[in-house]
KOLKOLLO-991719 format. One line per 10 residues: number of its first residue (from 1); their letters; for each residue x, y, z of N, C-alpha, C, O. Coordinates in nm, 4 decimals. Example, Ala and Ser with C-alpha at 12.3 -4.5 7.8 and 13.67 -1.06 7.14 Angstrom:
BEGIN
1 = as = 1.3190 -0.5690 0.7800 1.2300 -0.4500 0.7800 1.3200 -0.3300 0.7800 1.4236 -0.3319 0.8465  1.2850 -0.2250 0.7080 1.3670 -0.1060 0.7140 1.2900 0.0030 0.7870 1.3409 0.1138 0.8039
END
This chain:
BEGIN
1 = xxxxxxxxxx = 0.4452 -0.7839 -1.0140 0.4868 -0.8949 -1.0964 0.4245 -0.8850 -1.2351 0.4967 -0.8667 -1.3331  0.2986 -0.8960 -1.2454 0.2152 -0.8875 -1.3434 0.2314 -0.7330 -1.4103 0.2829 -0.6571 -1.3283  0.2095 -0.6878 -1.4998 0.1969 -0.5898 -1.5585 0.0832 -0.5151 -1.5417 -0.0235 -0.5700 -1.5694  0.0824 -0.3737 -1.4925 -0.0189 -0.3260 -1.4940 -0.0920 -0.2664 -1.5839 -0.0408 -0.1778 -1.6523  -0.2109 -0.2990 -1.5995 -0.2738 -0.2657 -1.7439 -0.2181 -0.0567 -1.7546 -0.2086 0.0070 -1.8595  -0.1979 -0.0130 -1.6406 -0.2094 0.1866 -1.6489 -0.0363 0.1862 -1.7019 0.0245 0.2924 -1.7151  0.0065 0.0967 -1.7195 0.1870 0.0953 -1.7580 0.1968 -0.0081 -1.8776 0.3113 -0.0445 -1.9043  0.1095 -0.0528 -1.9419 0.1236 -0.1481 -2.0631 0.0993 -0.0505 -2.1611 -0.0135 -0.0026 -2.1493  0.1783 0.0052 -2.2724 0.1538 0.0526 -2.3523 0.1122 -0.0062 -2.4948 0.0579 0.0660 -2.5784  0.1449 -0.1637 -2.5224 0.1012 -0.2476 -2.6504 0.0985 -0.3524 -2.5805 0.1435 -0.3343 -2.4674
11 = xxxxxxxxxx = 0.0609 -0.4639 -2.6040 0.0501 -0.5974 -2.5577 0.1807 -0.6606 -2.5442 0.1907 -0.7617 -2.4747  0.2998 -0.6021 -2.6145 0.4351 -0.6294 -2.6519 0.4876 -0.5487 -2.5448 0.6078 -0.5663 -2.5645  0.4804 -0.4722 -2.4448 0.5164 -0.3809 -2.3689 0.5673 -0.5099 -2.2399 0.5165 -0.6195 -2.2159  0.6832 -0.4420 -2.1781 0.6963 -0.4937 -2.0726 0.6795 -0.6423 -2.0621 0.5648 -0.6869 -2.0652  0.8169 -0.7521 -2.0458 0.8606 -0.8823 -2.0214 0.9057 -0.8779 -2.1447 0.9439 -0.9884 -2.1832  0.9165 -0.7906 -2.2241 1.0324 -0.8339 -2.3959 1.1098 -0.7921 -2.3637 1.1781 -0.7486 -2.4564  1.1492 -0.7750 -2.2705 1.3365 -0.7635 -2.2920 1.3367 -0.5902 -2.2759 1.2467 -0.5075 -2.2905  1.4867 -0.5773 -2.2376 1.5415 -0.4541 -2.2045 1.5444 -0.3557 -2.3162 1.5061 -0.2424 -2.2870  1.5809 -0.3765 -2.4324 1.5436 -0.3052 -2.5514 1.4380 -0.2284 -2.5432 1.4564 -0.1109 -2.5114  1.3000 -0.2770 -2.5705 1.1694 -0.2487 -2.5461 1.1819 -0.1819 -2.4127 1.1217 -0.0747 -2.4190
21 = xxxxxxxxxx = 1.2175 -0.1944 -2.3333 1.1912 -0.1560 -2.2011 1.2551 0.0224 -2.2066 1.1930 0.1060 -2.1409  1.3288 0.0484 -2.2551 1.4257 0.1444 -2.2795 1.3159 0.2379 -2.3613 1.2557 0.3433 -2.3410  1.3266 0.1201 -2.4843 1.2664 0.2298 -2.5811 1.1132 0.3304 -2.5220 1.0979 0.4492 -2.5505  1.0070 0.2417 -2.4308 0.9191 0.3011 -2.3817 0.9353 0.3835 -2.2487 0.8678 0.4712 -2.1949  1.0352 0.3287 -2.2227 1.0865 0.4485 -2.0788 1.1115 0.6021 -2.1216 1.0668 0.7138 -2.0958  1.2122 0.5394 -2.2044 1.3035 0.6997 -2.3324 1.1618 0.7942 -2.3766 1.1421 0.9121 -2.3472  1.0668 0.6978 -2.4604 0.9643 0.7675 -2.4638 0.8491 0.7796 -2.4037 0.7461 0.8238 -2.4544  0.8678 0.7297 -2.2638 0.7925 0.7777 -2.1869 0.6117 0.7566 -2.2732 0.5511 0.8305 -2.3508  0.5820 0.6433 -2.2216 0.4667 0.6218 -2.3026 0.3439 0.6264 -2.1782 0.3741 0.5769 -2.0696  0.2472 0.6685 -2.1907 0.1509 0.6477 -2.0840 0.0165 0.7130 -2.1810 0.0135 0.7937 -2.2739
31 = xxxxxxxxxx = -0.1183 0.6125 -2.0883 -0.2038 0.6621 -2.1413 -0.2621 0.7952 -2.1906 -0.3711 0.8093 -2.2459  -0.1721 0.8906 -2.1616 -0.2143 1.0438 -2.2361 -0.0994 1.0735 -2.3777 -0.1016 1.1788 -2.4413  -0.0311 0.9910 -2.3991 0.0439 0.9481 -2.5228 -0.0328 0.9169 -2.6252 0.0174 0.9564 -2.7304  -0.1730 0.8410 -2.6440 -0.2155 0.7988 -2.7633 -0.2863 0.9557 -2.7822 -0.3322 1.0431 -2.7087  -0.2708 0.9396 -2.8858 -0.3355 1.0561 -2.9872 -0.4384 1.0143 -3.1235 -0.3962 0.9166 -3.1854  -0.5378 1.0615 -3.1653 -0.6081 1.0031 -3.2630 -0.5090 0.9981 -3.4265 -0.5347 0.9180 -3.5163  -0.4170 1.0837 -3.4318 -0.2943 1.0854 -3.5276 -0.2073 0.9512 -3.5177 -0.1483 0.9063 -3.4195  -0.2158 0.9021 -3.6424 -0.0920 0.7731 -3.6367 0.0671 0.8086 -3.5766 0.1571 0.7533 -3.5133  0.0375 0.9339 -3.6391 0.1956 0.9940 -3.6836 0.2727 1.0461 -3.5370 0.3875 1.0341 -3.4941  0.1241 1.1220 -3.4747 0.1667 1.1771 -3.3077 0.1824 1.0501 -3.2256 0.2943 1.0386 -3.1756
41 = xxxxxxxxxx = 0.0895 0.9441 -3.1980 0.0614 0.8676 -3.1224 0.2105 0.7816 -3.0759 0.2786 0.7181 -3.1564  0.2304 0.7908 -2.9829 0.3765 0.7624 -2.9381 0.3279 0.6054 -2.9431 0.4054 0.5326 -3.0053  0.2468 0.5611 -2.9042 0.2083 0.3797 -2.9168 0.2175 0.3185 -2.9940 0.2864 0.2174 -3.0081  0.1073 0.3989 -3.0995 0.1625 0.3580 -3.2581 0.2808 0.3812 -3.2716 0.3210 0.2700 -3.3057  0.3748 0.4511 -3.2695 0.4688 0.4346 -3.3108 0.6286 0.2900 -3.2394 0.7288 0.2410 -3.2914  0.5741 0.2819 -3.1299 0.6198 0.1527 -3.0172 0.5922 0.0632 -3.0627 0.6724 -0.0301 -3.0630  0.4043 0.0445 -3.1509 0.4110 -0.0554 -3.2069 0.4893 -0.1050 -3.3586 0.5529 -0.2039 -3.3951  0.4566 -0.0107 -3.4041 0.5115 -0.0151 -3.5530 0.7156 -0.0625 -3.5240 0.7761 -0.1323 -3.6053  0.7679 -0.0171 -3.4236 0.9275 -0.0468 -3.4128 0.9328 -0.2024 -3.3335 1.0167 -0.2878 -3.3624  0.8262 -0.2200 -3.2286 0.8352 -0.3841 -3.2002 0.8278 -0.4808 -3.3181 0.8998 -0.5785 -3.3386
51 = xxxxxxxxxx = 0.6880 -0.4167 -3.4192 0.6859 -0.4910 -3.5467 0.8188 -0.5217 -3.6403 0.8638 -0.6293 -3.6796  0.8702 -0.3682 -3.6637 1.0160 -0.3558 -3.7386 1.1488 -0.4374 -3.7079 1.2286 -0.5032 -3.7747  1.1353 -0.4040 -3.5851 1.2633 -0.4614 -3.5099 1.2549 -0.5566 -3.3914 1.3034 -0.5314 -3.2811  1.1969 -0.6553 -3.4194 1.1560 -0.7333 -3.3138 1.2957 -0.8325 -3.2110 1.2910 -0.8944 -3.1047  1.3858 -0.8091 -3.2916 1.5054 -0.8031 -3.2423 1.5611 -0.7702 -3.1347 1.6066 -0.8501 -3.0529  1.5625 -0.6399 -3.1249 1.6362 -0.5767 -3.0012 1.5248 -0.5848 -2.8835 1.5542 -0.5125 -2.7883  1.3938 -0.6623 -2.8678 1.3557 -0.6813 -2.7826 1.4346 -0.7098 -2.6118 1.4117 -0.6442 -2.5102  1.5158 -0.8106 -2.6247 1.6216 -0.8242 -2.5265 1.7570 -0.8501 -2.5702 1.8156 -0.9460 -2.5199  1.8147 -0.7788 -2.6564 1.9072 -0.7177 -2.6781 2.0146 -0.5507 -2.7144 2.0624 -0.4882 -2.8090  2.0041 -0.5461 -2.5702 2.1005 -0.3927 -2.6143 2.1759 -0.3986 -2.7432 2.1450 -0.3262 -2.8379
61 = xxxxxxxxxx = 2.2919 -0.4992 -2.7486 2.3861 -0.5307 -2.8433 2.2984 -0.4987 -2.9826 2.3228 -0.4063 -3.0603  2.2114 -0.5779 -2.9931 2.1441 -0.5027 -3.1352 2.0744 -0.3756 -3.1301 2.1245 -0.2868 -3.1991  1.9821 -0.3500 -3.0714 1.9662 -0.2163 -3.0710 2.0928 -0.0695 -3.0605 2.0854 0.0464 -3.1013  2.1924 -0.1392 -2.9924 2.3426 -0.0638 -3.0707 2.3779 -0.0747 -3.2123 2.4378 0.0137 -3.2736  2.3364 -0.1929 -3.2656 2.4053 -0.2305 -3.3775 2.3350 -0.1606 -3.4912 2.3862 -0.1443 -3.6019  2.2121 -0.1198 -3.4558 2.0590 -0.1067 -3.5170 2.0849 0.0483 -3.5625 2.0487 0.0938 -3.6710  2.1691 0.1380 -3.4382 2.1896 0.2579 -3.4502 2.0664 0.3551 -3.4409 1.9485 0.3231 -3.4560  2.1188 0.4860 -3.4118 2.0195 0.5539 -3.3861 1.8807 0.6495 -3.4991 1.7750 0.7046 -3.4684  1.9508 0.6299 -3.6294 1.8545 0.6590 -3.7443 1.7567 0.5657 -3.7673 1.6612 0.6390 -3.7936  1.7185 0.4586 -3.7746 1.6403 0.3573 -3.7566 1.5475 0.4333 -3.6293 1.4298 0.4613 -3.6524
71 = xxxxxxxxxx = 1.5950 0.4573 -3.5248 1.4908 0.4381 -3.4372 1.4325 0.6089 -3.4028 1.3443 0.6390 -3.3224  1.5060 0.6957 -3.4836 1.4514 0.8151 -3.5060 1.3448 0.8157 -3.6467 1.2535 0.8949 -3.6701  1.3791 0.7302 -3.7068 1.2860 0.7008 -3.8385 1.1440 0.6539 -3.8156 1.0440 0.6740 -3.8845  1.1603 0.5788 -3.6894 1.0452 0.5036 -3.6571 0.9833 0.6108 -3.5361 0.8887 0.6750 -3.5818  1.0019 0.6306 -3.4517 1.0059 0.6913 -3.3351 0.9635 0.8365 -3.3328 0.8783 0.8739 -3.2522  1.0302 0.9337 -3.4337 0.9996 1.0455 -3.4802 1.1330 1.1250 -3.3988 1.2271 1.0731 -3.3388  1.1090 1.2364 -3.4164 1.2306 1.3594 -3.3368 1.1613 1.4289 -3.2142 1.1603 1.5508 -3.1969  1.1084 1.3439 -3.1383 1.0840 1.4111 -3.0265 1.1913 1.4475 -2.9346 1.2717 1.3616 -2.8984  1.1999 1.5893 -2.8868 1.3060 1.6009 -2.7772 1.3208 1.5999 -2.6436 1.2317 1.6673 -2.5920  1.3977 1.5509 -2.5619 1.4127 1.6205 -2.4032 1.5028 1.6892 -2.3598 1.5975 1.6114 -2.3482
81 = xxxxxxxxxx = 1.5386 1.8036 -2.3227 1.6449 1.8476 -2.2336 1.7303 1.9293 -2.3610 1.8532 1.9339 -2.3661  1.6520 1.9826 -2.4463 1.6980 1.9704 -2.5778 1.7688 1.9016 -2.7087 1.8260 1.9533 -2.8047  1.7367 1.7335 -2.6674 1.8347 1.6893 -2.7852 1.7671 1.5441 -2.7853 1.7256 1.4930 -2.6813  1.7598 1.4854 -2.9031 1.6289 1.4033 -2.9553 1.6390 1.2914 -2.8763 1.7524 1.2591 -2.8411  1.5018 1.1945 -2.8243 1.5136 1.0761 -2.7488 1.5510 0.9861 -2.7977 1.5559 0.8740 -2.7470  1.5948 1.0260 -2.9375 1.6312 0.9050 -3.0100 1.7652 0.8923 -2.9539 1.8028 0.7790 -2.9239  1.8419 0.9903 -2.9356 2.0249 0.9958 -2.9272 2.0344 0.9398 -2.7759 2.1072 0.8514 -2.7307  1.9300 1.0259 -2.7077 1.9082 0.9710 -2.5292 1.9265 0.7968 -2.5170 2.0279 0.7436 -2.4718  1.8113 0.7262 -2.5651 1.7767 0.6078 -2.6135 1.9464 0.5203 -2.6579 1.9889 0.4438 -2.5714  2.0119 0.5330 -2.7584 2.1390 0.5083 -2.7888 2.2261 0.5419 -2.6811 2.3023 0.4599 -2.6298
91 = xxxxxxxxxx = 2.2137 0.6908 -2.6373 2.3641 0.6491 -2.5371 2.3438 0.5984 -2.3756 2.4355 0.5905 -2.2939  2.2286 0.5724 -2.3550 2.1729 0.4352 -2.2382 2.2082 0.3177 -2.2775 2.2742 0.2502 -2.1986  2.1819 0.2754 -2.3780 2.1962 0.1291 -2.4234 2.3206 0.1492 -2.4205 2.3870 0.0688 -2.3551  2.4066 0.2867 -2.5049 2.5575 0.2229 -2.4888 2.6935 0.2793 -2.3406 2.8157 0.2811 -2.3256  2.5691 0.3158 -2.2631 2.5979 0.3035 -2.1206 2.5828 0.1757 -2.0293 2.6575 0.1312 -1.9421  2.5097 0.1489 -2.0587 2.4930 0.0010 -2.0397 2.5515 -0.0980 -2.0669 2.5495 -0.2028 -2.0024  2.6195 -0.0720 -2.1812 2.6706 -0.1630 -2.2487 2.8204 -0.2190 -2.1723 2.8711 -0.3298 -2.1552  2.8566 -0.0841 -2.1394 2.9932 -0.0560 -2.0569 3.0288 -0.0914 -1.9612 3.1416 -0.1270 -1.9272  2.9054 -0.0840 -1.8882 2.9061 -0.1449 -1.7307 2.9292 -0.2641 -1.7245 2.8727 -0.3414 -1.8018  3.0546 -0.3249 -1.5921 3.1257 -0.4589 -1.5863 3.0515 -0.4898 -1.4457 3.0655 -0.4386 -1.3346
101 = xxxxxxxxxx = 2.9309 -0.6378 -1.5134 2.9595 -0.6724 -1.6017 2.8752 -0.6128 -1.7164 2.8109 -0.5253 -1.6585  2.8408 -0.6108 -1.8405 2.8253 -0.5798 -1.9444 2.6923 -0.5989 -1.8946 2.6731 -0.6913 -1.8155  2.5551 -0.4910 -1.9458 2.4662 -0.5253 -1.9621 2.3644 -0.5239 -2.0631 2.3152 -0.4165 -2.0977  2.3220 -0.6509 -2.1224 2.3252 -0.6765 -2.2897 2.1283 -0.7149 -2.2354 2.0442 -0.6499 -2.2974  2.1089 -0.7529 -2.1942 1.9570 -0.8161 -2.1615 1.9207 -0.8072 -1.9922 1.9945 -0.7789 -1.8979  1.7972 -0.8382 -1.9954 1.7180 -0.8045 -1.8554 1.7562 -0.8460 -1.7780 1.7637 -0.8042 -1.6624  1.8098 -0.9934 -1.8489 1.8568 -1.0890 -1.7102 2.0715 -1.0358 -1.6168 2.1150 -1.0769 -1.5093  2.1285 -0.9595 -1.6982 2.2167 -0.9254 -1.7068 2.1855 -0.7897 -1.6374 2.2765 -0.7400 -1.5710  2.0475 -0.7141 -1.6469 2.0517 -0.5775 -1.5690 1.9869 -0.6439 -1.4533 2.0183 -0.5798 -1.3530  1.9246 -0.7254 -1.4285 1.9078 -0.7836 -1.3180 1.9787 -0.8335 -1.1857 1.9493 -0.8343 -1.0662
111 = xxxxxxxxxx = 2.1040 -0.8820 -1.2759 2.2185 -0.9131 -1.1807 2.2762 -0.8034 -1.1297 2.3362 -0.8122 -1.0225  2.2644 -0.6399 -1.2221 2.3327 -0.5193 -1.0909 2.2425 -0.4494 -1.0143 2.1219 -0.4624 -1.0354  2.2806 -0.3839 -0.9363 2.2100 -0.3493 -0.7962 2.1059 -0.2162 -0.8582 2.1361 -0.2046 -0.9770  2.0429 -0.1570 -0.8374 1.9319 -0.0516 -0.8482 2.0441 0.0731 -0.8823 2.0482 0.1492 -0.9790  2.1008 0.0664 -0.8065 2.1588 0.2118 -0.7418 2.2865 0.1742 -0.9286 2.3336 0.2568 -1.0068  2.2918 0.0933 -0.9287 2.4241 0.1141 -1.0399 2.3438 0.1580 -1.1424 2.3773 0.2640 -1.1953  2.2327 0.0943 -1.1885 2.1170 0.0567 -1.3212 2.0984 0.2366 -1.3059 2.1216 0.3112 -1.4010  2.0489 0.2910 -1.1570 2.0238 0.4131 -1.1774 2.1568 0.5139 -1.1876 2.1433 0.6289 -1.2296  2.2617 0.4712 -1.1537 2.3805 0.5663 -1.2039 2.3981 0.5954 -1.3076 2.4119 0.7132 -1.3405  2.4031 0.4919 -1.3935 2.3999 0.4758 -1.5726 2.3359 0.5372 -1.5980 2.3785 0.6480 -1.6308
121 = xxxxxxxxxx = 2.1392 0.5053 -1.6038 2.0499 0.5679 -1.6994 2.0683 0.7157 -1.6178 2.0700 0.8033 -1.7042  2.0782 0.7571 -1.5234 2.0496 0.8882 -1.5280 2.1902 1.0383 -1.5523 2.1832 1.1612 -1.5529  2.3123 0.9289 -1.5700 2.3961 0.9696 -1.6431 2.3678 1.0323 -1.7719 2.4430 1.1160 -1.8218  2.2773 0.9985 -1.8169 2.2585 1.0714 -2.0178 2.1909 1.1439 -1.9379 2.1182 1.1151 -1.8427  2.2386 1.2975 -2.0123 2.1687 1.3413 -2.0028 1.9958 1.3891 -2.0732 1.9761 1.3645 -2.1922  1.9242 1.4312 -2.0201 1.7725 1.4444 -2.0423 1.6748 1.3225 -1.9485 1.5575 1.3388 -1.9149  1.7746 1.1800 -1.9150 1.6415 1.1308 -1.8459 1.7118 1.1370 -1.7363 1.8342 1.1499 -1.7334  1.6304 1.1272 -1.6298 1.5932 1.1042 -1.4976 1.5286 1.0139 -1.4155 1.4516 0.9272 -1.4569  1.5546 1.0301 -1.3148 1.4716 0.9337 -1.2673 1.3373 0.8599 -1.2382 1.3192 0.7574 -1.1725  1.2244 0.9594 -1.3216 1.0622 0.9152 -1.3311 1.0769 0.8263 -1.4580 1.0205 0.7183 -1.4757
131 = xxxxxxxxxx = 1.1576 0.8862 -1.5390 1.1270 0.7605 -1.6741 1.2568 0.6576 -1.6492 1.2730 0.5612 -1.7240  1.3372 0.6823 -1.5513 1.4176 0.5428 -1.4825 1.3269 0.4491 -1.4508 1.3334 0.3408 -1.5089  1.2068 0.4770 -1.3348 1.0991 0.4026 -1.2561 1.0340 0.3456 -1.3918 1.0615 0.2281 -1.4161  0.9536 0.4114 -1.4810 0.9085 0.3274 -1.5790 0.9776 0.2687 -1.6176 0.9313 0.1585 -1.5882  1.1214 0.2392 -1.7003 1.2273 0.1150 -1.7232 1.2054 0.0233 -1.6006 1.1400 -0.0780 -1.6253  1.2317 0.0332 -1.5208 1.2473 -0.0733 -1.4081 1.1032 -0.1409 -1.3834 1.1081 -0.2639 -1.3816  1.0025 -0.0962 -1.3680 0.8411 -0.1248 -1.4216 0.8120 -0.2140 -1.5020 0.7510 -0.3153 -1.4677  0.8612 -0.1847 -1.6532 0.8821 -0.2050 -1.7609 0.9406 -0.3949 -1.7801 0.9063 -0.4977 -1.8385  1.0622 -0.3375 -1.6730 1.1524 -0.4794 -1.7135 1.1122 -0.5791 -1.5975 1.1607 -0.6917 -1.5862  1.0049 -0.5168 -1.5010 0.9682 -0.6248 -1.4207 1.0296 -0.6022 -1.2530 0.9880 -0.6655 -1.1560
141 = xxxxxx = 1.1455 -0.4880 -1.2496 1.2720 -0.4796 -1.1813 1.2367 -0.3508 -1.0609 1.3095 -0.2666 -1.0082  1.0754 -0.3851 -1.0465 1.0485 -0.2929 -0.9456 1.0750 -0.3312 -0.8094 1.0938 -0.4519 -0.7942  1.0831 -0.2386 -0.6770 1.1445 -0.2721 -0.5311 1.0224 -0.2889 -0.5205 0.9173 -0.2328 -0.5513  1.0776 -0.4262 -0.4433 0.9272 -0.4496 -0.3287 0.9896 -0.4114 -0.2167 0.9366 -0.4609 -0.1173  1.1170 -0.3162 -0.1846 1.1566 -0.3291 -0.0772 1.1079 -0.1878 -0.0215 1.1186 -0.1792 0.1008  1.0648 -0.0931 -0.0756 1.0282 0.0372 -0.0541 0.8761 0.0470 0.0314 0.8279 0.1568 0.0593
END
């Protein structure tokens, strides 16, 4: 329920909304992420885009709207699977977006079942299902049934 301090990456991490939740899944943030570099430090940089865009916290719809240069600007060009988490990041949200019914906020990915939430995100390719588990972590949307 509570957030675990080994999965909180800023104080803003996890219960803001699906946005945020994405964005730290996509980049995969965990305590071997901070770096003494502003520029490397994947946290700092989570923080600096909660600051920027405090918006798309629980909204997909804006973080679509927001586009994906913004959040490669902030975020940097890190890649997976060969092709930047920034583009990964965008075509989740606008996988999501698609799914009927539409899923725009937490409370909206809440209402579909695990198994759909994981059809979607692991549709783009580069993520999978370990930085699926952190989204679902993230948004609160972990099984107690396991």
């Amino acid at each position: 329920m509570a957030t675990e301090s080994q999965h909180s990456t800023t104080d803003r991490s996890s219960g803001e909304g699906i946005g945020f939740a994405l964005l730290e899944a996509v980049f995969a943030t965990t305590p071997a992420d901070r770096a003494s570099d502003a520029d490397t430090d994947v946290v700092h940089r989570l923080e600096t885009f909660h600051e920027t865009y405090p918006n798309v916290g629980d909204d997909l719809q804006a973080l679509i709207n927001l586009g994906e240069a913004p959040v490669r600007e902030v975020m940097g060009e890190d890649q997976m699977a060969g092709r930047l988490k920034s583009e990964a990041l965008m075509d989740v949200a606008m996988t999501f977006a698609n799914l009927d019914p539409r899923v725009s906020t937490a409370a909206d990915a809440a209402a579909h079942s695990r198994e759909e939430l994981e059809a979607a995100y692991t549709a783009v390719p580069g993520l999978g299902a370990g930085t699926f588990e952190q989204f679902l972590t993230r948004l609160g949307l972990t099984d107690s049934e396991d």
